[in-house]
C-alpha positions in Angstrom: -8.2 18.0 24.9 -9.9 19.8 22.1 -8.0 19.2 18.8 -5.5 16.2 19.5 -6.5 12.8 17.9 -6.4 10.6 20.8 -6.2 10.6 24.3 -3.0 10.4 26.2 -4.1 9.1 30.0 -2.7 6.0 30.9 -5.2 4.0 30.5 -6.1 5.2 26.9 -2.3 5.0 26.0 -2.0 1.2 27.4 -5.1 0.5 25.1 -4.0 1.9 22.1 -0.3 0.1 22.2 -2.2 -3.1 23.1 -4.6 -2.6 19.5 -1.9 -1.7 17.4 -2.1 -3.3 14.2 -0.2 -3.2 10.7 -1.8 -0.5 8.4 -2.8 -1.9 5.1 -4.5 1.1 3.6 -2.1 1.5 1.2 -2.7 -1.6 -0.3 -5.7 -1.3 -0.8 -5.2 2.0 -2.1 -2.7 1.2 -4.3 -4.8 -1.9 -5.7 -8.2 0.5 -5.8 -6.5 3.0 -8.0 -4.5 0.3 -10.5 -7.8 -1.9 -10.9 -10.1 1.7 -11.7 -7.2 2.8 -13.9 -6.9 -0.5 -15.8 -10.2 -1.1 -16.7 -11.0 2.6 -17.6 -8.2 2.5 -19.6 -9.6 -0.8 -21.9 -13.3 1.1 -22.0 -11.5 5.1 -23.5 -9.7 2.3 -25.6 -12.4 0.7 -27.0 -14.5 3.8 -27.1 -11.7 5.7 -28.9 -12.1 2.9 -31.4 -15.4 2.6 -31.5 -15.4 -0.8 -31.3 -18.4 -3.6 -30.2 -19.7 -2.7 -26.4 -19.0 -6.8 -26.2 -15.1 -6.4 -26.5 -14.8 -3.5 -23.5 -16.8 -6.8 -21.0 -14.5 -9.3 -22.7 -11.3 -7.3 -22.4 -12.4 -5.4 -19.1 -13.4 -8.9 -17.4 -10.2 -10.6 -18.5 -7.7 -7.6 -17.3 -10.1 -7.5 -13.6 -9.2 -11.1 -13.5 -5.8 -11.5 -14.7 -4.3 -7.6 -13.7 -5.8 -8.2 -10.7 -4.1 -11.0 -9.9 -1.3 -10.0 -11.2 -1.0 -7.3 -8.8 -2.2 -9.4 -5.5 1.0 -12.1 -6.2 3.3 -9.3 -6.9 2.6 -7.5 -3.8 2.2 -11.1 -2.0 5.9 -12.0 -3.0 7.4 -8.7 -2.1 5.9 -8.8 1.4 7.3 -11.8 1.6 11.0 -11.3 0.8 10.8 -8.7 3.2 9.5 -10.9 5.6 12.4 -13.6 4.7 14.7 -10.9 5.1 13.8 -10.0 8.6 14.1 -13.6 9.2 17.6 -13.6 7.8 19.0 -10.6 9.7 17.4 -12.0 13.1 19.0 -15.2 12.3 22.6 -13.5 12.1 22.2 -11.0 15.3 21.2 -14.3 17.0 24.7 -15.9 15.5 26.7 -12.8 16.6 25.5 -12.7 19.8 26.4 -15.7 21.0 29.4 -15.5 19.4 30.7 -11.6 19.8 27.9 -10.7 22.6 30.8 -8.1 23.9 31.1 -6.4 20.3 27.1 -6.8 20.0 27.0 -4.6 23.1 29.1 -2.3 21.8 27.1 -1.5 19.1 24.2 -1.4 21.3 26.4 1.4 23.3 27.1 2.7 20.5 23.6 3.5 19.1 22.5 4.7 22.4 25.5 7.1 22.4 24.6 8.8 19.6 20.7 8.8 20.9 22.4 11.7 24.1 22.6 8.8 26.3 26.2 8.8 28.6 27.8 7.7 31.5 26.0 5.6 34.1 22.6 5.8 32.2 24.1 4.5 29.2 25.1 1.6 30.7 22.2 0.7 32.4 20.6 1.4 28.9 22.6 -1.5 27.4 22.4 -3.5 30.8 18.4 -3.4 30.1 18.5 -3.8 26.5 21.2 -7.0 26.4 19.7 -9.0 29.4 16.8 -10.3 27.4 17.8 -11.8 24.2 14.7 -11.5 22.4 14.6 -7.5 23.5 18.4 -7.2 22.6 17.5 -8.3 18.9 14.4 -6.8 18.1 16.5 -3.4 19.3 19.3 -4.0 16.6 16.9 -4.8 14.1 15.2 -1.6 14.3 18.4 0.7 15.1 21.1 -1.1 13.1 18.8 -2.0 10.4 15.7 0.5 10.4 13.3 -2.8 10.4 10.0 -2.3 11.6 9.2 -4.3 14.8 6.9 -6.8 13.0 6.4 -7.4 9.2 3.3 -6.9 8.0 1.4 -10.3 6.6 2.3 -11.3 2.7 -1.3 -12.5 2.9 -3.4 -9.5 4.3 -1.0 -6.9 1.8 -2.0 -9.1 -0.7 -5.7 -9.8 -0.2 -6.2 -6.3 0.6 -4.4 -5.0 -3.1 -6.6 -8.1 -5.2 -10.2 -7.2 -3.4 -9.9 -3.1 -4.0 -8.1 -3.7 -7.3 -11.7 -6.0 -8.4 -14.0 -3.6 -6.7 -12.9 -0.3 -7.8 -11.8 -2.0 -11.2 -15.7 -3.2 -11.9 -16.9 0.0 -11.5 -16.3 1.0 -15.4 -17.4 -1.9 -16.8 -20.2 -2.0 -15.1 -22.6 0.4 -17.8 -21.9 -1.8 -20.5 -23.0 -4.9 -18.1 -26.1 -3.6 -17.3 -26.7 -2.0 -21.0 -26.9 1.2 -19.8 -28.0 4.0 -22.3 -24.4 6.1 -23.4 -22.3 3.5 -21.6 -19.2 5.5 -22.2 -20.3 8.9 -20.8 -21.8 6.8 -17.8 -18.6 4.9 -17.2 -17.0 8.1 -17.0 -19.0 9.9 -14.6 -18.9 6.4 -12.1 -15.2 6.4 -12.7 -14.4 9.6 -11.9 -16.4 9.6 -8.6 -14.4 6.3 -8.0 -11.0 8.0 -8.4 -12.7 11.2 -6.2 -13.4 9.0 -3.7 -10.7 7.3 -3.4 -8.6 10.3 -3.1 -10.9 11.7 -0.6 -10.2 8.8 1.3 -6.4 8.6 0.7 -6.4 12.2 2.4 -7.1 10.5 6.0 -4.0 9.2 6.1 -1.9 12.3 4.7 -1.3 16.2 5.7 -3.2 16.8 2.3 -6.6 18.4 2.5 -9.0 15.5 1.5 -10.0 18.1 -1.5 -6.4 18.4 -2.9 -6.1 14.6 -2.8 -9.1 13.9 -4.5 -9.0 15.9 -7.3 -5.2 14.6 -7.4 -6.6 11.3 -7.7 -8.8 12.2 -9.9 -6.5 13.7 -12.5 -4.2 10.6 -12.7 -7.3 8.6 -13.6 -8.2 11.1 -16.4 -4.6 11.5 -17.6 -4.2 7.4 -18.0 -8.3 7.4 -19.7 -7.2 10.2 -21.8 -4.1 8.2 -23.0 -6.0 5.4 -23.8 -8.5 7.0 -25.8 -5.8 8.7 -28.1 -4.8 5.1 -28.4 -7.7 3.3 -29.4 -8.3 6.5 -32.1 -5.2 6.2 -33.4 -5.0 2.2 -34.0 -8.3 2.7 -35.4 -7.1 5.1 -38.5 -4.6 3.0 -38.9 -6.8 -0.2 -39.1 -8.4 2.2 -41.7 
């Protein structure tokens, strides 16, 4: 049908439940946006004091590198405690129900209660849901806990948040690698097509029009160069 975003006969329905994967757009999104902003920011810096072209590759390289980095372990080690927090909970639903299962059931009554189910279908609700333990504890992590059903992968969140935050965060650097004729004024135009862009992207995954988000994008980027430029002036009349 004209207009929906996917099909919805059974075969196409069975296909796209089989294929579903963890999204990890905003990682990369998140990293894309930090790595532009970072390195923009050292180059308005250094600009703002006109300082050597040398120091923005020094100082831009070394924050790619190390922000970067910075950024990938952060995200890498809060993936992970949630990931060792879903591990915990499952561990203790396991405990209770072998130890309470009738008070376990309960709650699984309980939730499906308050979900409209009564009488005979709510007991074959829990009947269902408690006669396969692995299906009886992925249910009260969801509803008791609001857990998704899988954790995404400490190692994918992470990977994804490191390579955007290096490829987006070349991008302003990248004039005074290649020499280029007014690096700064380059740097800025590149840059603020990378924020653009990157907005633009963003938008597939919102209900924002992909113009609003880019130019949203956008200004963040300009905001944090803008910043950074007043910085780099001022330390420099006070060098003075």
């Amino acid at each position: 049908m004209k207009g929906l975003e996917h099909e919805h006969t059974t075969d196409a329905i069975k296909d796209r439940l089989a294929t579903a994967r963890h999204s990890y757009v905003r990682d990369w999104i998140y990293g894309g946006i930090d790595g532009a902003v970072t390195t923009f920011a050292v180059v308005s810096g250094v600009a703002g004091a006109q300082l050597s072209p040398l120091i923005v590759l020094i100082l831009g390289f070394a924050n790619l590198l190390a922000d970067g980095f910075s950024m990938a372990a952060s995200n890498f080690l809060g993936t992970r405690a949630e990931e060792d927090d879903y591990r915990r909970l499952r561990e203790i639903e396991l405990r209770h129900i072998e130890l309470v299962p009738e008070g376990e059931r309960e709650e699984v009554r309980l939730i499906y209660r308050a979900k409209g189910f009564e009488g005979e279908e709510l007991e074959k609700a829990v009947d269902l849901i408690t006669s396969d333990k692995e299906r009886w504890v992925r249910t009260m992590l969801t509803e008791e806990y609001g857990l998704p059903a899988e954790i995404r992968s400490p190692w994918k969140a992470s990977a994804s948040t490191f390579s955007a935050f290096v490829i987006c965060g070349l991008v302003p650097i990248l004039p005074y690698l290649f020499k280029m004729e007014s690096s700064f004024a380059v740097s800025c135009v590149v840059t603020g097509l990378t924020f653009f862009l990157i907005g633009a992207f963003k938008s597939f995954w919102s209900t924002a029009s992909w113009l609003r988000s880019a130019f949203e994008t956008l200004l963040v980027g300009a905001l944090a160069a803008v910043l950074a430029y007043g910085a780099g002036v001022l330390l420099k009349d006070l060098a003075l």
